[in-house]
One Martini backbone bead per residue (centre of mass of N, CA, C, O) as a GRO file, in nm:
protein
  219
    1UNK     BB    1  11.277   7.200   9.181
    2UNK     BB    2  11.191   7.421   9.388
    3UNK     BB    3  11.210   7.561   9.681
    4UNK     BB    4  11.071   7.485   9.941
    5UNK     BB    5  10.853   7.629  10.154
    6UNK     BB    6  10.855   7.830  10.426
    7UNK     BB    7  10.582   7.981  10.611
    8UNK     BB    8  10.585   8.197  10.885
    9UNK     BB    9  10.326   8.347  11.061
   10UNK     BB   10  10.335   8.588  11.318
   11UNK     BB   11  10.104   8.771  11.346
   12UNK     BB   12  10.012   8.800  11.726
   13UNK     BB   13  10.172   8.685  11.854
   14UNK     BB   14  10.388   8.751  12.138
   15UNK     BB   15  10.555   8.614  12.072
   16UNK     BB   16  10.607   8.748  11.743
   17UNK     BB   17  10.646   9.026  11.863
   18UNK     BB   18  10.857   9.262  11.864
   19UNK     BB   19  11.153   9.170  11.986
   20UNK     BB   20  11.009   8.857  11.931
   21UNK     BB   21  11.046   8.850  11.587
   22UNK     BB   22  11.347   8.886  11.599
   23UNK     BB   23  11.404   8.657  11.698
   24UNK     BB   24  11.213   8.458  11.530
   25UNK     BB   25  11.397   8.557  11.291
   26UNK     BB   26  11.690   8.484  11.370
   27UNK     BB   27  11.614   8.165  11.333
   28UNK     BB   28  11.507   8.163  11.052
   29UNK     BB   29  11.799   8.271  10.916
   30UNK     BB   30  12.008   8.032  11.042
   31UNK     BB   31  11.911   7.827  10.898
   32UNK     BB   32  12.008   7.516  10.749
   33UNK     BB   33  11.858   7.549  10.409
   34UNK     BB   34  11.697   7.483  10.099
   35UNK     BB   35  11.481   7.636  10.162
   36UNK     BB   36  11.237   7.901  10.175
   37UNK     BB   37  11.240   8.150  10.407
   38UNK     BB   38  10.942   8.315  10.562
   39UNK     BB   39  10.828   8.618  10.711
   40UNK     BB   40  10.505   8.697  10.802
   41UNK     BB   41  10.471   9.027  10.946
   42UNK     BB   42  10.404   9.304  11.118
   43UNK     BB   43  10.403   9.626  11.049
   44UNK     BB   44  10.518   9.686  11.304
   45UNK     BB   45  10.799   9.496  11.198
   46UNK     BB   46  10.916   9.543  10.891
   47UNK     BB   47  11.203   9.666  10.966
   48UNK     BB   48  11.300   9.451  11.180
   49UNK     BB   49  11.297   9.213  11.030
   50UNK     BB   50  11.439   9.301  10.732
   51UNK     BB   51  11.708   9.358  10.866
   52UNK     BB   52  11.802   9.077  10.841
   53UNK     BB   53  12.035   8.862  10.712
   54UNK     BB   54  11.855   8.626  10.501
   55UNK     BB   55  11.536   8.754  10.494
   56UNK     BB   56  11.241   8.670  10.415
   57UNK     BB   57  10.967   8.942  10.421
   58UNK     BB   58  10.617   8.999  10.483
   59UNK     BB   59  10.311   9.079  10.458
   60UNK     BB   60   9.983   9.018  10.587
   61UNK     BB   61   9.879   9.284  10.464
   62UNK     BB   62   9.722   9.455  10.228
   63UNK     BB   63   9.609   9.742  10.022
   64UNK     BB   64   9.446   9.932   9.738
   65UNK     BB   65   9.603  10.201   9.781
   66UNK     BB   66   9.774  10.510   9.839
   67UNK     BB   67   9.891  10.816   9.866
   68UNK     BB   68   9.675  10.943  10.166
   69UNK     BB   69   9.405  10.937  10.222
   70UNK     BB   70   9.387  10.654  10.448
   71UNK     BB   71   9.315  10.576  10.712
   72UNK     BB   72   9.457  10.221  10.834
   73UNK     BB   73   9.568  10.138  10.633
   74UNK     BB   74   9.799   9.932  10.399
   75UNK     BB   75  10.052  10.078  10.206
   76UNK     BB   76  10.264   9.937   9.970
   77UNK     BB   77  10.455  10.095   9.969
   78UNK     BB   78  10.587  10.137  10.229
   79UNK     BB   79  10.591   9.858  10.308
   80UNK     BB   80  10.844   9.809  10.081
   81UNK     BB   81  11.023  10.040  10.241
   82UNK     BB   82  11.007   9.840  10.517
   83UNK     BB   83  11.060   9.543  10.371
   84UNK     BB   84  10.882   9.394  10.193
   85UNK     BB   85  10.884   9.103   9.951
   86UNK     BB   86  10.578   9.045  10.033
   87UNK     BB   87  10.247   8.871  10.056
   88UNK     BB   88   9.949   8.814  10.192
   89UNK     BB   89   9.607   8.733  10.185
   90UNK     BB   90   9.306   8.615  10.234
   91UNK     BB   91   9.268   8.534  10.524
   92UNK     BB   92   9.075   8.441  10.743
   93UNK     BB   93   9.155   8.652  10.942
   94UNK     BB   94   9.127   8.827  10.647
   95UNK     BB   95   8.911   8.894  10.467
   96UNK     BB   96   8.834   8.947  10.077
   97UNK     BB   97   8.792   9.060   9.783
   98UNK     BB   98   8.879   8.999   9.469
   99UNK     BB   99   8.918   9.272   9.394
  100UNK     BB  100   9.101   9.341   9.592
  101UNK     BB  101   9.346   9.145   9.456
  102UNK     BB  102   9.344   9.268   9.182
  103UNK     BB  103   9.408   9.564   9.267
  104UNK     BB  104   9.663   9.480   9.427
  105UNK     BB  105   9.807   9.362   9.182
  106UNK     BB  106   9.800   9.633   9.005
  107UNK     BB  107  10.024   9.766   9.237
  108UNK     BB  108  10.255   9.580   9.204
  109UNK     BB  109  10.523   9.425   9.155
  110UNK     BB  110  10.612   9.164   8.937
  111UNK     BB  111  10.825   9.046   9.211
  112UNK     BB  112  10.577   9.047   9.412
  113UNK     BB  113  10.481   8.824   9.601
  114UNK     BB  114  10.156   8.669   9.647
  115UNK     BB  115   9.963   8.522   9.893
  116UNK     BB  116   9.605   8.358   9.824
  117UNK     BB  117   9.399   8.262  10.010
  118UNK     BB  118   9.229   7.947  10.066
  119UNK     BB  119   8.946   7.714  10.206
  120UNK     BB  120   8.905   7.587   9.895
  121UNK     BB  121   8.873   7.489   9.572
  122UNK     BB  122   8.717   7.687   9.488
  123UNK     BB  123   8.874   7.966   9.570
  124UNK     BB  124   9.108   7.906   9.439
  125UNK     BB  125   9.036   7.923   9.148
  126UNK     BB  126   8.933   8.204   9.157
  127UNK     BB  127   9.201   8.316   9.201
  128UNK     BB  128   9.378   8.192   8.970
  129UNK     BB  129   9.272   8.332   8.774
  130UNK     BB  130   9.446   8.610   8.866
  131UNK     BB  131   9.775   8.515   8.921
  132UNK     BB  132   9.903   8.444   9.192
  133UNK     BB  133  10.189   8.327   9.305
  134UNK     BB  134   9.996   8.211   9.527
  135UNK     BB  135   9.829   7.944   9.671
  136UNK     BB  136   9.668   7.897  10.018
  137UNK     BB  137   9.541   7.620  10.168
  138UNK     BB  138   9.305   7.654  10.424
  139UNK     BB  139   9.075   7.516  10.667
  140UNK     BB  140   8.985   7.681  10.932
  141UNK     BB  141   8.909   7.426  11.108
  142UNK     BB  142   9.246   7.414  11.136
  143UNK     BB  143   9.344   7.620  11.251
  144UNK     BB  144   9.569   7.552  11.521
  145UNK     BB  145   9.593   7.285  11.526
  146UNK     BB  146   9.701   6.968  11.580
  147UNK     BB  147   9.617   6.859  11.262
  148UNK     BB  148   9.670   6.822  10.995
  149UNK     BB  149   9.569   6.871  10.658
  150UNK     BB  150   9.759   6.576  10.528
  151UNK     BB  151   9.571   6.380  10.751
  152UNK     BB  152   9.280   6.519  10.722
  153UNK     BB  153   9.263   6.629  10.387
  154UNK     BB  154   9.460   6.540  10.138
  155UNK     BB  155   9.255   6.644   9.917
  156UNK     BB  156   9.245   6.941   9.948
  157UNK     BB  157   9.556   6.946   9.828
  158UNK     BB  158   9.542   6.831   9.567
  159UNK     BB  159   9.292   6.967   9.418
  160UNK     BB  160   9.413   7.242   9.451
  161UNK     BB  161   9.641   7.172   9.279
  162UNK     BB  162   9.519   7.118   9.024
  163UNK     BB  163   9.300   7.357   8.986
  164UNK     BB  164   9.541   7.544   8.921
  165UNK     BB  165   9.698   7.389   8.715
  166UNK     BB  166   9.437   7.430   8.525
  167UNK     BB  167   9.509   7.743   8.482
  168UNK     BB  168   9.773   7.820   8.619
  169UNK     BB  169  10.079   7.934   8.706
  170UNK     BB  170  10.080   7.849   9.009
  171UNK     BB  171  10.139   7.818   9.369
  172UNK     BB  172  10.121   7.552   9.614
  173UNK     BB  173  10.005   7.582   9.927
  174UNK     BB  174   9.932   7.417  10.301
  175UNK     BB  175   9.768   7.462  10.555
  176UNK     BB  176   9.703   7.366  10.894
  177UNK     BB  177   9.871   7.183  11.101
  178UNK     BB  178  10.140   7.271  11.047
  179UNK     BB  179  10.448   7.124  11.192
  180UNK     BB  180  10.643   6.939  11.033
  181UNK     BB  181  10.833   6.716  10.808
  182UNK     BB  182  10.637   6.561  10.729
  183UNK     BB  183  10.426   6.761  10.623
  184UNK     BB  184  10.541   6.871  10.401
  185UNK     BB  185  10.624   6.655  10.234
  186UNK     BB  186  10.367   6.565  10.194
  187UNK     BB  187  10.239   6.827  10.061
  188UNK     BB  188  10.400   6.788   9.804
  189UNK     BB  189  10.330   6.517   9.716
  190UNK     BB  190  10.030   6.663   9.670
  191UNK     BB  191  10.159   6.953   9.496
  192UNK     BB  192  10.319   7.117   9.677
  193UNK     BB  193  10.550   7.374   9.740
  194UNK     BB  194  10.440   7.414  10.043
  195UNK     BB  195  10.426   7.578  10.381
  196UNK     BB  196  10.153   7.738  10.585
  197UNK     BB  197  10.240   7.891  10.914
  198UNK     BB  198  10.239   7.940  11.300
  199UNK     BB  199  10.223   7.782  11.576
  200UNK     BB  200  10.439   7.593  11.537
  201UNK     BB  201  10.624   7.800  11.597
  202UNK     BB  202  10.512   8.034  11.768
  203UNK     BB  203  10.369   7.817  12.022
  204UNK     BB  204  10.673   7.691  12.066
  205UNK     BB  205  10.869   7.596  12.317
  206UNK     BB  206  11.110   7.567  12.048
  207UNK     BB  207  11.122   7.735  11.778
  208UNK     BB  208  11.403   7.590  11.667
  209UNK     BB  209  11.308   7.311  11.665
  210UNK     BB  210  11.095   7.332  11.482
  211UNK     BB  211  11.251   7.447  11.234
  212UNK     BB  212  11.436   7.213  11.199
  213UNK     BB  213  11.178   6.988  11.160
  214UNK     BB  214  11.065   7.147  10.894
  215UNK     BB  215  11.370   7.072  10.727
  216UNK     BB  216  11.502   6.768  10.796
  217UNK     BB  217  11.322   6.653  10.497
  218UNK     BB  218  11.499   6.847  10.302
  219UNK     BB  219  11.718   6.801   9.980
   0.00000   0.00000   0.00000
C-alpha cells in the first residue's frame, strides 16, 4: 500500500496564514513518519511555505484560465511557479462545475495531483469520470465538527471508496470531523487512501501535538 496520506488544509484560519502558516509548515515538515504530509496553503502563502524543506504543498484552488485579462483568478501556471506541486478543488466552502475540474485538469501536468472534493457518492462517481488523482468525500454537515465522518457516517466512506473503484484508479480521502490517529486508521479500514482535514490541526491548541496524533498509528 502507497503511504496513508495525511492532507491538512490551511483554509484561512489566522492560525494557519501568514507568518503562521509558515510555522505550522515547519511542524508539519518536522513530524517524523511514514505518512505523506502535504499543506494545503492559501495562494498568498505558497511561497513562503513550500519554500520549507520537506514539505509537500498545495493550492486550495486553481481555475482553468491562462496567462492574461484575468482580474481575481488563481492561474496554474504561477501557482506552480511559486510552489504548488498540487491542488484540492470543488471545496464544499468553494464549490465549482464538472466542467471547471475538466478544464482545469487539462491545463495541469500530468504529474500534478488535483485532489477533488465530493459532498457525497453521486458527486464522487461523477468527479471519478473525469480521472483526478484523488476524490476526497466530506458530508459538509459535518465540516469544522466534533464528530469524525468515520463514526458518524462510515458507510459513505466506504460507499465512496467502492463507486470510484469501480470506474478508475482514483485514490479514495476523507474528510469532515477528522481529529485523531483513530480516525485515520478508521479511515484506511473503510477503503481512504487517507485524510483531508483542517480544523483538526488548524484549530487545535496544540498543533504540533495533534499531527503527532493523527501520524501515532500508522506503521
Amino acid at each position: 500500500m502507497d503511504a496513508p496520506l495525511i492532507v491538512v488544509n490551511f483554509k484561512t484560519y489566522s492560525s494557519a496564514m501568514a507568518g503562521a502558516a509558515d510555522k505550522l509548515g515547519q511542524l508539519m515538515a518536522d513530524v517524523e513518519t511514514d505518512a505523506r504530509m502535504v499543506a494545503v496553503a492559501s495562494a498568498f502563502d505558497l511561497s513562503s511555505v513550500s519554500a520549507i524543506s520537506g514539505l509537500e504543498v498545495w493550492s486550495q484552488h486553481l481555475d482553468p484560465v491562462g496567462q492574461g485579462s484575468h482580474t481575481g483568478w488563481l492561474e496554474p501556471q504561477t501557482a506552480i511557479e511559486r510552489g504548488a506541486v498540487g491542488t484540492i478543488i470543488n471545496h464544499a466552502e468553494h464549490k465549482v462545475s464538472l466542467e471547471h475540474v475538466r478544464d482545469l485538469m487539462a491545463m495541469l501536468p500530468e504529474d500534478f495531483p488535483i485532489c477533488a472534493c465530493a459532498a457525497d457518492v453521486d458527486e464522487a462517481r461523477a468527479l471519478a469520470e473525469l480521472g483526478p488523482t484523488f476524490i476526497a468525500v466530506e458530508p459538509p454537515e459535518l465540516i469544522g465538527g466534533d464528530v469524525s465522518v468515520t463514526n458518524v457516517d462510515p458507510a459513505i466512506v466506504s460507499g465512496t471508496a467502492d463507486a470510484v473503484k469501480s470506474i478508475s484508479d482514483v485514490g479514495v480521502l476523507c474528510g469532515a470531523g477528522v481529529k485523531t490517529g483513530r480516525d485515520v486508521i478508521k479511515a484506511i479500514e473503510l477503503g481512504a487512501s487517507g485524510v483531508l482535514l483542517a480544523s483538526g490541526v488548524t484549530k487545535s491548541d496544540d498543533p504540533e501535538a495533534a499531527l503527532m496524533d493523527l501520524v501515532s498509528l500508522i506503521h
